[in-house]
Backbone and ligand atoms as CSV (ligand in chain L), in Angstrom:
chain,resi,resn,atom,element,x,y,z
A,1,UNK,N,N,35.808,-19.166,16.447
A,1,UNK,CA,C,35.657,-17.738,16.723
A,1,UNK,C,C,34.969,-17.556,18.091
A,2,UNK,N,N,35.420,-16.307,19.075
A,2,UNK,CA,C,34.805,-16.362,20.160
A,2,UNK,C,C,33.272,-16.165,20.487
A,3,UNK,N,N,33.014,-15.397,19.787
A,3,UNK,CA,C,31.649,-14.928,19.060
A,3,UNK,C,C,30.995,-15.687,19.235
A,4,UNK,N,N,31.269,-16.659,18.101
A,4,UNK,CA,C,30.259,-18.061,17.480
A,4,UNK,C,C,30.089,-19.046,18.867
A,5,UNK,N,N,31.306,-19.203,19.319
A,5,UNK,CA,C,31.172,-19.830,20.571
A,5,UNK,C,C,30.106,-19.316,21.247
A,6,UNK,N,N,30.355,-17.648,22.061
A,6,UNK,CA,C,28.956,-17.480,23.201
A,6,UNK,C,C,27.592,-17.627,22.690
A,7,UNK,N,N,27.487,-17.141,21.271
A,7,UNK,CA,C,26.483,-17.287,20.350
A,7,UNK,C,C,25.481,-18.487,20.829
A,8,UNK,N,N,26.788,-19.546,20.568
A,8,UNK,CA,C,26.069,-21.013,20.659
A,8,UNK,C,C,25.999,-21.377,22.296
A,9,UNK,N,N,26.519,-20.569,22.978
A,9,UNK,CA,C,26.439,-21.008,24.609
A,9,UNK,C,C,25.034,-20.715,24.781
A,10,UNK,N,N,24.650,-18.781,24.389
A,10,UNK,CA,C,23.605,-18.478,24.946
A,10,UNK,C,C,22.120,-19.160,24.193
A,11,UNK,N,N,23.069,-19.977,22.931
A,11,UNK,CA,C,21.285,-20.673,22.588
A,11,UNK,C,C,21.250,-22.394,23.571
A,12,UNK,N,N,22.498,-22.899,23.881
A,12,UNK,CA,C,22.444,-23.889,24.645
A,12,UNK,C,C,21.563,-23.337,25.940
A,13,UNK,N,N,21.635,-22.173,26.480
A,13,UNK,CA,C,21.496,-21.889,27.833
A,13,UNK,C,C,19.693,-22.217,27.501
A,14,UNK,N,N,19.628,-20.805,26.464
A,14,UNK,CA,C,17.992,-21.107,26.574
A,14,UNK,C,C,17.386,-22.244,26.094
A,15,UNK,N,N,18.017,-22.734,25.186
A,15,UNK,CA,C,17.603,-24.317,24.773
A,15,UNK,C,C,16.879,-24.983,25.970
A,16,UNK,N,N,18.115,-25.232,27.051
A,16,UNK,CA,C,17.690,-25.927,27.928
A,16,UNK,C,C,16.530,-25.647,29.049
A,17,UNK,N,N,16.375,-24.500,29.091
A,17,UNK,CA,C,14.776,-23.834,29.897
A,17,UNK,C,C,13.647,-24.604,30.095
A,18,UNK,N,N,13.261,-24.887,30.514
A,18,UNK,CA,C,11.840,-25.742,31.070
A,18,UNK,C,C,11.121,-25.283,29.745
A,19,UNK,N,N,10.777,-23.717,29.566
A,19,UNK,CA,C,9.244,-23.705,28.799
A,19,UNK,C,C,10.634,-23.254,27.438
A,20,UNK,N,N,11.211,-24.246,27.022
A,20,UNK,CA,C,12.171,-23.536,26.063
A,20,UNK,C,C,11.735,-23.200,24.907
A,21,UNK,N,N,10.242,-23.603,24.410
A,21,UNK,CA,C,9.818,-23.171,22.885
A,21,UNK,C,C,8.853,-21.667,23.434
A,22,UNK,N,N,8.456,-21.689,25.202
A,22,UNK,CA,C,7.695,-19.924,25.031
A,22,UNK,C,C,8.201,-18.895,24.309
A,23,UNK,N,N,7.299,-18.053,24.070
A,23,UNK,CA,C,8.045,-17.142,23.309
A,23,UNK,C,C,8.714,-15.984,23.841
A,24,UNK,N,N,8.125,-15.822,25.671
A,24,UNK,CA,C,9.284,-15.345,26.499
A,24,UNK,C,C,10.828,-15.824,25.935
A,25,UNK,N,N,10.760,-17.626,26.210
A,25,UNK,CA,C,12.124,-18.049,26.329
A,25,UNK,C,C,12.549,-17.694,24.878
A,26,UNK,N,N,11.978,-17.680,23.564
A,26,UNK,CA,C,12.915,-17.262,22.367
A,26,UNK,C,C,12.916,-15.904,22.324
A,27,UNK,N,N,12.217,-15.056,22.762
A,27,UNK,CA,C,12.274,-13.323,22.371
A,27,UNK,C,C,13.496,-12.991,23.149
A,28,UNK,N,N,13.634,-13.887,24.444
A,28,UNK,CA,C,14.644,-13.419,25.310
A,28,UNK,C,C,16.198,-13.951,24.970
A,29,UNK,N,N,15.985,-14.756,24.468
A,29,UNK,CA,C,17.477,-15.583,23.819
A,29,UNK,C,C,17.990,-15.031,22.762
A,30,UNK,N,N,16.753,-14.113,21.663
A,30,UNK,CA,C,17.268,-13.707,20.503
A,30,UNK,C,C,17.678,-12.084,20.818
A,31,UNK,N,N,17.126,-11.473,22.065
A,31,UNK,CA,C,18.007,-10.345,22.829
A,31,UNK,C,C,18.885,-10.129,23.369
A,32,UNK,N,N,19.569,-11.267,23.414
A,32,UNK,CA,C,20.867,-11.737,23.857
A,32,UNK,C,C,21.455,-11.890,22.889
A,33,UNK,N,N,21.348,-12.591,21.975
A,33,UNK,CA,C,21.918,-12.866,20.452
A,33,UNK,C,C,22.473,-11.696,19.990
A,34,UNK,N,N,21.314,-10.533,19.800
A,34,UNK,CA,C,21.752,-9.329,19.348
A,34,UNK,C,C,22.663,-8.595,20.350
A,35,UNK,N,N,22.706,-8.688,21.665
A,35,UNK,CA,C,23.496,-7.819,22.074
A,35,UNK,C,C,25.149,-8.301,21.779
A,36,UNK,N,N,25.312,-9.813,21.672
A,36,UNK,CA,C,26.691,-10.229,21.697
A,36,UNK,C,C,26.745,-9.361,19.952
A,37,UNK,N,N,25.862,-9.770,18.768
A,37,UNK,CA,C,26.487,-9.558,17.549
A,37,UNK,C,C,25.956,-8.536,17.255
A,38,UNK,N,N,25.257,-7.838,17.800
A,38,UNK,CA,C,25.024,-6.645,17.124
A,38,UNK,C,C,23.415,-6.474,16.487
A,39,UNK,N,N,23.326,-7.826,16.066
A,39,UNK,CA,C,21.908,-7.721,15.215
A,39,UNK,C,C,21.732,-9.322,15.499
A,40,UNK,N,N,20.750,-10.160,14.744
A,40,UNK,CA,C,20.535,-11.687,14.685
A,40,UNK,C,C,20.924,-12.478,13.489
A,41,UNK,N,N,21.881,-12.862,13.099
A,41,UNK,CA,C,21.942,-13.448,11.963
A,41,UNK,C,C,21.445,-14.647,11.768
A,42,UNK,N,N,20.805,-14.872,10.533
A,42,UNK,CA,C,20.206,-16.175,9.890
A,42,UNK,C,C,20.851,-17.663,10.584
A,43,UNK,N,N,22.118,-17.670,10.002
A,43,UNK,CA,C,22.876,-19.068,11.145
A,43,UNK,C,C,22.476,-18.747,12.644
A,44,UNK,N,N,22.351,-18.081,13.153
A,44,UNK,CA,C,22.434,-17.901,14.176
A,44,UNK,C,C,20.509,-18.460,14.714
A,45,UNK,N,N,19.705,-18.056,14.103
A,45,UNK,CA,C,18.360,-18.734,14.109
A,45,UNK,C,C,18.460,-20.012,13.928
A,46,UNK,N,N,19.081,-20.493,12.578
A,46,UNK,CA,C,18.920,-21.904,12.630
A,46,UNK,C,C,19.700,-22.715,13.331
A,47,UNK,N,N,20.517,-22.563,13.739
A,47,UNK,CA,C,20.982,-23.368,14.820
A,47,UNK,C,C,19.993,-23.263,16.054
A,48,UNK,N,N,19.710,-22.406,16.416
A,48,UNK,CA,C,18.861,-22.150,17.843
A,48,UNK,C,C,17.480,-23.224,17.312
A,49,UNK,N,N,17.060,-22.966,16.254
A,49,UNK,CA,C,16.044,-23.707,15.859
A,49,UNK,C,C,15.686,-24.803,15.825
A,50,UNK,N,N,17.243,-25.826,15.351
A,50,UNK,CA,C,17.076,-26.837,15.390
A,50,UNK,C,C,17.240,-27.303,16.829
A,51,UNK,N,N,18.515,-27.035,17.655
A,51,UNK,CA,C,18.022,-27.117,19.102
A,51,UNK,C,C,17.475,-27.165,19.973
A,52,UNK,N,N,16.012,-26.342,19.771
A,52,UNK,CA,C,14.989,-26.166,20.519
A,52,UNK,C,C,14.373,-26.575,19.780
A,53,UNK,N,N,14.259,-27.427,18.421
A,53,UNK,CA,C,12.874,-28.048,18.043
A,53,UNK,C,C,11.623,-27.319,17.585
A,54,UNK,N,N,12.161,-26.490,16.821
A,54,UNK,CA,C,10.678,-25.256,16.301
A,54,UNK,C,C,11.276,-24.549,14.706
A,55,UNK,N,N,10.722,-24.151,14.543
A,55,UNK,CA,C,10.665,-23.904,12.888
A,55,UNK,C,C,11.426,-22.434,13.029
A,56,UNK,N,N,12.221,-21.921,12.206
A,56,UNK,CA,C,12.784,-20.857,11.649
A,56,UNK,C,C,12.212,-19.850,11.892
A,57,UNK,N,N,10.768,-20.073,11.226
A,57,UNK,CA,C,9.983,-18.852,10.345
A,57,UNK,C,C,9.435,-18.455,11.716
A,58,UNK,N,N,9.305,-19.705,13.357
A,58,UNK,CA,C,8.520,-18.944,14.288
A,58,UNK,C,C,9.839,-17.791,14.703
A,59,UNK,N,N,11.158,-17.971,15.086
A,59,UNK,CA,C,11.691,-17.023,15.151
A,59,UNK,C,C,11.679,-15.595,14.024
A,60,UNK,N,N,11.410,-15.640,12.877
A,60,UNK,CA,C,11.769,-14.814,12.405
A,60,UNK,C,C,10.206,-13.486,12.100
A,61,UNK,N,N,8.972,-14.792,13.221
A,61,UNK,CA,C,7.709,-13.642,13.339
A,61,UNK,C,C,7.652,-13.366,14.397
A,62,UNK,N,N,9.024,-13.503,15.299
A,62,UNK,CA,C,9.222,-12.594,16.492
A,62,UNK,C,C,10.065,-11.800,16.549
A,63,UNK,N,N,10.954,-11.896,15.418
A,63,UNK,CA,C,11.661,-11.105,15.325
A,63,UNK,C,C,11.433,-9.637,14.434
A,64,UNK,N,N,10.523,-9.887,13.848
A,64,UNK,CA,C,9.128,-9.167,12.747
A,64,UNK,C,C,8.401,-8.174,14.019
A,65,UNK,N,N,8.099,-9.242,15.268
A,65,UNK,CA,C,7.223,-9.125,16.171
A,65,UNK,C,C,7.651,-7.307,16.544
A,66,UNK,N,N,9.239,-7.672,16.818
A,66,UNK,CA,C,9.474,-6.778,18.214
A,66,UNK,C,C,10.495,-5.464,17.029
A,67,UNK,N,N,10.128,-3.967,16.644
A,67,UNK,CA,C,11.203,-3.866,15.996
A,67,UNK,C,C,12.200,-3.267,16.564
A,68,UNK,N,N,13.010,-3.951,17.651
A,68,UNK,CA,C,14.220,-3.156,17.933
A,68,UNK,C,C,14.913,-4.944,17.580
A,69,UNK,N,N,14.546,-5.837,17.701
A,69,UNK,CA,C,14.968,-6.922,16.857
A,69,UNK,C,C,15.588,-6.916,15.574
A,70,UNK,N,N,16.936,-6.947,15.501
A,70,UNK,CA,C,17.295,-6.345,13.604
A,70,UNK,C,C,17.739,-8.141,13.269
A,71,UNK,N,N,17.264,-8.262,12.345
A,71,UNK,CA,C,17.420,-9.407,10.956
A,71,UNK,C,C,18.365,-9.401,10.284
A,72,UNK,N,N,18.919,-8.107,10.213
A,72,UNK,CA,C,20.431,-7.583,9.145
A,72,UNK,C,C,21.139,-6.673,10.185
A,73,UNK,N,N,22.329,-6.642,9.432
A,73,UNK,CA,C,23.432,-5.838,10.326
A,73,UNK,C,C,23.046,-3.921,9.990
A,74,UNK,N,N,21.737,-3.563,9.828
A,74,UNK,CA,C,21.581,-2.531,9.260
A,74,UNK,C,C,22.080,-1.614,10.314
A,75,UNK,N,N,22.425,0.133,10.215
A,75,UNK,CA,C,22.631,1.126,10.695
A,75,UNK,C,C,21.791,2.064,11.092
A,76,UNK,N,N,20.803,2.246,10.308
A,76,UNK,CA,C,19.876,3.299,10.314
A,76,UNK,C,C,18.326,2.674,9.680
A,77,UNK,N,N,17.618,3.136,10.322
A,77,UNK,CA,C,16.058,2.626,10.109
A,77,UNK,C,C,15.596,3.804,9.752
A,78,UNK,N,N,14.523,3.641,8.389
A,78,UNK,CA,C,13.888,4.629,7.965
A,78,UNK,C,C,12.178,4.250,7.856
A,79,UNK,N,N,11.331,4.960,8.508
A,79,UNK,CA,C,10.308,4.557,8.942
A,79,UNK,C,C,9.450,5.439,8.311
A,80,UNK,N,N,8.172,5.295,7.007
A,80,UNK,CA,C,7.937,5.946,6.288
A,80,UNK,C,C,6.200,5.979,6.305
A,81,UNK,N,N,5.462,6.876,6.739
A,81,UNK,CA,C,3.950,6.476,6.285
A,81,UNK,C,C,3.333,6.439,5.740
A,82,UNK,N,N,2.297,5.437,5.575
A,82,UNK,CA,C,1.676,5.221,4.004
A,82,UNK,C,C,0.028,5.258,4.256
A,83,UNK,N,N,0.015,5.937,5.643
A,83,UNK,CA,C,-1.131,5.994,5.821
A,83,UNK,C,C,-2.164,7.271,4.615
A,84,UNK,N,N,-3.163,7.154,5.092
A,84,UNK,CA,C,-4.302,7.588,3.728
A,84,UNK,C,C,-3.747,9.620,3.712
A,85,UNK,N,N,-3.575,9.556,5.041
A,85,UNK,CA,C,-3.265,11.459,4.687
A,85,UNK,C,C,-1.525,11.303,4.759
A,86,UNK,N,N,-1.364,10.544,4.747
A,86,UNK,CA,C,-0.043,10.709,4.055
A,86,UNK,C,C,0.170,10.621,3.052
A,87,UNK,N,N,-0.792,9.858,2.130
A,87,UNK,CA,C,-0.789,9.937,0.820
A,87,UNK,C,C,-1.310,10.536,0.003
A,88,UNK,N,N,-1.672,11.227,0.862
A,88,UNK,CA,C,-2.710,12.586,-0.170
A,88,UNK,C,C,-2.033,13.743,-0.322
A,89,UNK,N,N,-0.595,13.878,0.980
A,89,UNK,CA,C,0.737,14.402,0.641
A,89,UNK,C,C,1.796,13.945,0.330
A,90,UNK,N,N,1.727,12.750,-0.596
A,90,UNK,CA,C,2.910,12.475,-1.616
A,90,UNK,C,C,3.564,11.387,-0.806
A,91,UNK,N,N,3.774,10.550,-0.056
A,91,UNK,CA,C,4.186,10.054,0.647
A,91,UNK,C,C,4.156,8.869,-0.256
A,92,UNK,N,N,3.561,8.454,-0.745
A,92,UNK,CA,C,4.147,6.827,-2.438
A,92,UNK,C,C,5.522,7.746,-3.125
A,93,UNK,N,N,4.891,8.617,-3.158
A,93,UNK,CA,C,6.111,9.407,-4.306
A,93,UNK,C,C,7.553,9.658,-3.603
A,94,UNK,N,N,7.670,9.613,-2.034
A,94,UNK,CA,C,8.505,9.677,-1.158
A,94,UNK,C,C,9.439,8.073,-0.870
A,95,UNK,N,N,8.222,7.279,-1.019
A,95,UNK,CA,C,8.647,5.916,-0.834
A,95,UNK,C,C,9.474,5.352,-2.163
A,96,UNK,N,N,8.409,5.726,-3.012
A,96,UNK,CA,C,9.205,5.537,-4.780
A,96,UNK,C,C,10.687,5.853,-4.764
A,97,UNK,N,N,11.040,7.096,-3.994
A,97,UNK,CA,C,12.285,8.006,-4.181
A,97,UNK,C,C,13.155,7.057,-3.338
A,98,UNK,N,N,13.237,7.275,-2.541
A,98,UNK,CA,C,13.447,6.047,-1.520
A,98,UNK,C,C,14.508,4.947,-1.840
A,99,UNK,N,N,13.158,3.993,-2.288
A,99,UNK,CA,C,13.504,2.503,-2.155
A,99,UNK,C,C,14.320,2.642,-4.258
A,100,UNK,N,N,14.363,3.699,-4.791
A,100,UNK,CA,C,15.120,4.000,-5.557
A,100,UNK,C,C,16.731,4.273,-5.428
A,101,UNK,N,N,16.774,4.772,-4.619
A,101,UNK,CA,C,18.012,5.457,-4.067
A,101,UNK,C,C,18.380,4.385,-3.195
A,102,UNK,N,N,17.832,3.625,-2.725
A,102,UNK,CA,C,18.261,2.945,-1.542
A,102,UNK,C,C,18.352,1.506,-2.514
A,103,UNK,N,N,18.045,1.495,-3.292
A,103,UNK,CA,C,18.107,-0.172,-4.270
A,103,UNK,C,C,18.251,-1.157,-3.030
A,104,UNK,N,N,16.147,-1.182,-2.454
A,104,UNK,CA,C,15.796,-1.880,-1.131
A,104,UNK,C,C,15.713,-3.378,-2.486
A,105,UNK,N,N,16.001,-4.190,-1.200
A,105,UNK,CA,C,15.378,-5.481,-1.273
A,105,UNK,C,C,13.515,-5.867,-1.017
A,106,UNK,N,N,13.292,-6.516,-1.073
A,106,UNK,CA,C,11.909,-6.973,-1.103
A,106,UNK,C,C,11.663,-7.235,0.602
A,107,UNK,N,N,12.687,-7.169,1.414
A,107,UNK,CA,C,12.699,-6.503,2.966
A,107,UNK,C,C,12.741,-5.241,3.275
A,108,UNK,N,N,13.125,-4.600,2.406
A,108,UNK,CA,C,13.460,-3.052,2.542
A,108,UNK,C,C,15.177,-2.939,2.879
A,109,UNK,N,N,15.637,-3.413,2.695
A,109,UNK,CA,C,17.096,-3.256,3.307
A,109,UNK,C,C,17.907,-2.998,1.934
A,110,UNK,N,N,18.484,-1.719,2.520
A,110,UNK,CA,C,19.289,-1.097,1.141
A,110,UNK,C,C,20.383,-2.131,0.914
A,111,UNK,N,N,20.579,-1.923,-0.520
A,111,UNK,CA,C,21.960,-2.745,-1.104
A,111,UNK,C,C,22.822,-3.077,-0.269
A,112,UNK,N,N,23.539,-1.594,0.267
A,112,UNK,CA,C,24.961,-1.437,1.074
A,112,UNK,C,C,24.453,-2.541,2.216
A,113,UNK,N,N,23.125,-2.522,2.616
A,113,UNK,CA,C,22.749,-3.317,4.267
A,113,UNK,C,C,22.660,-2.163,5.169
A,114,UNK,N,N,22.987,-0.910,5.011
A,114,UNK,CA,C,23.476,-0.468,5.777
A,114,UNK,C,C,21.916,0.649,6.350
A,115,UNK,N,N,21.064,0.489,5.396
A,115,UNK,CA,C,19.616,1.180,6.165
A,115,UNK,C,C,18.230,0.443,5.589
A,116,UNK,N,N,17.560,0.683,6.629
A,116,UNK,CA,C,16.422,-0.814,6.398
A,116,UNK,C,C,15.232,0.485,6.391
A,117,UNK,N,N,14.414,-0.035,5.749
A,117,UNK,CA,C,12.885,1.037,4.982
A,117,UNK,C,C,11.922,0.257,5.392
A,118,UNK,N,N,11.099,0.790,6.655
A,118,UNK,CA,C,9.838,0.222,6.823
A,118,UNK,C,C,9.026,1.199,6.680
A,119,UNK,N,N,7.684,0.520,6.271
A,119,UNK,CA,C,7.068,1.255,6.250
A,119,UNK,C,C,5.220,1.054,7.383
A,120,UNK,N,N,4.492,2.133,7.359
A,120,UNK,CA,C,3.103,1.768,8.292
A,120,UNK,C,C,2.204,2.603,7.894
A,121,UNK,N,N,1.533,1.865,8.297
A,121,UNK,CA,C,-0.196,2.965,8.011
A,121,UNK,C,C,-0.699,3.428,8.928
A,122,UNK,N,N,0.214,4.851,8.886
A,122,UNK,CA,C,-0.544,6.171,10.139
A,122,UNK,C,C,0.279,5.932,11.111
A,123,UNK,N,N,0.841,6.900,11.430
A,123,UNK,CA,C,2.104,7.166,12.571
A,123,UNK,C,C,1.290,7.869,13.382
A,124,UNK,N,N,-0.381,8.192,13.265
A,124,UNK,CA,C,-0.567,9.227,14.331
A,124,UNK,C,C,-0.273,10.505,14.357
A,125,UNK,N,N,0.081,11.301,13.418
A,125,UNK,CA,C,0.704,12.109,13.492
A,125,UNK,C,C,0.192,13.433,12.316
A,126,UNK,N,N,-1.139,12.514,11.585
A,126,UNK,CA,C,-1.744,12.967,10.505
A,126,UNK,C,C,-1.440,14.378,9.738
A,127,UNK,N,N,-1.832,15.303,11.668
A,127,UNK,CA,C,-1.674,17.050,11.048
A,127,UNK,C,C,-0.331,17.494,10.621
A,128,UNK,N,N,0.714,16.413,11.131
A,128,UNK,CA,C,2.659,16.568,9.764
A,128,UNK,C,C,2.769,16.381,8.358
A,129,UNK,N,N,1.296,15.631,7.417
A,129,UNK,CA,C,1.693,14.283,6.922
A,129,UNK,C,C,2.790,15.534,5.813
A,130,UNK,N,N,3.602,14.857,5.000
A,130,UNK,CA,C,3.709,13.083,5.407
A,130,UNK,C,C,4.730,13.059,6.287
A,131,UNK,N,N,4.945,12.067,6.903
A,131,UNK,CA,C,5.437,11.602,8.433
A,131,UNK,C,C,6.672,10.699,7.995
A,132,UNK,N,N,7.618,11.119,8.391
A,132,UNK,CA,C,9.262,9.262,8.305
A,132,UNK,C,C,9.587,9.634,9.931
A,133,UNK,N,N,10.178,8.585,10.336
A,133,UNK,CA,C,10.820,8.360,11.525
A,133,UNK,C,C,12.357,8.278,10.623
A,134,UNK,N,N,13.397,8.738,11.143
A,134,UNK,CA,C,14.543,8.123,11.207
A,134,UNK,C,C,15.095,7.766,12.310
A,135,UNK,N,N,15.832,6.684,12.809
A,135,UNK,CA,C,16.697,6.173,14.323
A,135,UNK,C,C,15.799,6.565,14.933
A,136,UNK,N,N,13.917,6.628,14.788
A,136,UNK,CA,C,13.047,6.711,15.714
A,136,UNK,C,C,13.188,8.375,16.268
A,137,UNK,N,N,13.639,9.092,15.597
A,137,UNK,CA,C,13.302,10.734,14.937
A,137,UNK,C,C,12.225,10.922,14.208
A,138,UNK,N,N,11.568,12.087,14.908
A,138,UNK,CA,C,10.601,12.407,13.798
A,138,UNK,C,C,10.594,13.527,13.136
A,139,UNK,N,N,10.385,13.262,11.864
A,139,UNK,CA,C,10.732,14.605,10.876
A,139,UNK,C,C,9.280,14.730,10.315
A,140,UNK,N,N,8.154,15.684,10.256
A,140,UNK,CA,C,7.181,16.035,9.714
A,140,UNK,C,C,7.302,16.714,8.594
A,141,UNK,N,N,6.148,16.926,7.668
A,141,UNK,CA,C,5.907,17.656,6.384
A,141,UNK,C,C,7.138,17.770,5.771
A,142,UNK,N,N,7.518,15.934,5.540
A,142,UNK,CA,C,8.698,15.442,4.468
A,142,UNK,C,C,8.331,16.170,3.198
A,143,UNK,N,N,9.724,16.721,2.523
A,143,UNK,CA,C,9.617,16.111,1.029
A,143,UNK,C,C,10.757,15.713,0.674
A,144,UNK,N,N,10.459,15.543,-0.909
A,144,UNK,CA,C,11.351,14.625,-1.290
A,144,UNK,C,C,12.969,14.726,-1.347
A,145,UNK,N,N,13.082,16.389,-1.247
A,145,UNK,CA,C,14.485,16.416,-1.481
A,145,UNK,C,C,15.413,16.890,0.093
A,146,UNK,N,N,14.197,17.345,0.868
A,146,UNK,CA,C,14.541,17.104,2.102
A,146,UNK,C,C,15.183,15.233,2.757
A,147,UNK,N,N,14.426,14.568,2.359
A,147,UNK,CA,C,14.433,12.837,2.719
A,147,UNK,C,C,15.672,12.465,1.949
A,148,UNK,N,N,16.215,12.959,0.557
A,148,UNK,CA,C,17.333,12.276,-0.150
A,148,UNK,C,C,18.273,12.980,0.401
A,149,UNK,N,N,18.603,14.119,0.817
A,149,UNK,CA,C,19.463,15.130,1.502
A,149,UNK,C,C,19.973,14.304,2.764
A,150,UNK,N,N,18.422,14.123,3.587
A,150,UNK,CA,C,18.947,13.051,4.912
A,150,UNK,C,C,19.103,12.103,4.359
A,151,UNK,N,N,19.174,11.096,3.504
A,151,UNK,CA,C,19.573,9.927,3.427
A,151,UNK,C,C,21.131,10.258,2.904
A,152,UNK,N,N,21.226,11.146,2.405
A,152,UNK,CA,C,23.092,11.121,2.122
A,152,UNK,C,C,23.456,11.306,2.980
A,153,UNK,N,N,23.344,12.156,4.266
A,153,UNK,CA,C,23.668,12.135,5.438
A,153,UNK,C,C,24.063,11.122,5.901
A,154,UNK,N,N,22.820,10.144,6.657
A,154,UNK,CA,C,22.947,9.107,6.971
A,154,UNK,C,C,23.678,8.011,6.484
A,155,UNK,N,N,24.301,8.408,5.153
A,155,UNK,CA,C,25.194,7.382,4.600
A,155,UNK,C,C,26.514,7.639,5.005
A,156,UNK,N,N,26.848,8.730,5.358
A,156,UNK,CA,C,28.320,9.462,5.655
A,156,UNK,C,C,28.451,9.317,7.062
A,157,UNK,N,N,27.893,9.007,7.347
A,157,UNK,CA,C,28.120,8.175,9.004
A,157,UNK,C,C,28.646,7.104,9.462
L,1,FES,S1,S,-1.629,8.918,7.716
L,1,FES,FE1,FE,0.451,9.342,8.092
L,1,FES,S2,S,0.484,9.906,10.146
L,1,FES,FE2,FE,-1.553,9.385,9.796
């Protein structure tokens, strides 16, 4: 496949780099990765991994590191806060709804793959709560049937 081929060119390229285990040289190889496929897939780490001589898991806490880095072929990112005044406006009960509807994995990534659920403590944004980002949108003083409304949305896309 042509794909798999540049795939494996652009981890030969950085492989070979002088400082090839910095984490310049892997953050920058796995931004390349994603632009040919879209996102980073798992084969696609371990091969680079074993090549360059470093463990999996360091790619996958840089890829944790940076989040425009995607792990899955997801579509839409839903970014939810769980900070303390967000939870004093319902924002567990938002997440509950959620990762219900979305039947997340223990990554947050819905069934379909197709939208990934992170979540943080305190967006900054306290006087909205509760606070979601979607595609890095911000929607203030969520509720719940506002958030399932946009998530059918976002599925029809
Ligand atoms: S606690 Fe949610 S924005 Fe601060």
């Amino acid at each position: 496949m042509k794909k798999e081929t540049e795939v494996r060119e652009i981890i030969e390229y950085y492989a070979g780099q002088k400082e090839a285990k910095s984490q310049e040289n892997l953050t920058a190889m796995l931004r390349e990765i994603q632009e040919k496929e879209g996102w980073i897939p798992a084969e696609a780490c371990s091969i680079a991994a074993e090549k360059i001589g470093i463990k999996e898991s360091m790619l996958a806490c840089i890829i944790k590191l940076y989040p425009s880095l995607k792990s899955a072929p997801y579509v839409h990112e839903i970014l939810l806060c769980t900070g303390e005044r967000c939870q004093r406006k319902d924002s567990l009960e938002l997440l509950a709804a959620v990762k219900e509807k979305l039947q997340t994995d223990k990554e947050g990534l819905s069934k379909d793959k197709r939208i990934l659920l992170t979540t943080r403590n305190c967006l900054k944004k306290c006087s909205t709560s509760p606070n979601i980002y979607v595609d890095k949108v911000h929607y203030p003083n969520m509720t719940k049937d506002k958030l399932l409304k946009l998530i059918d949305k976002l599925r029809q896309e």
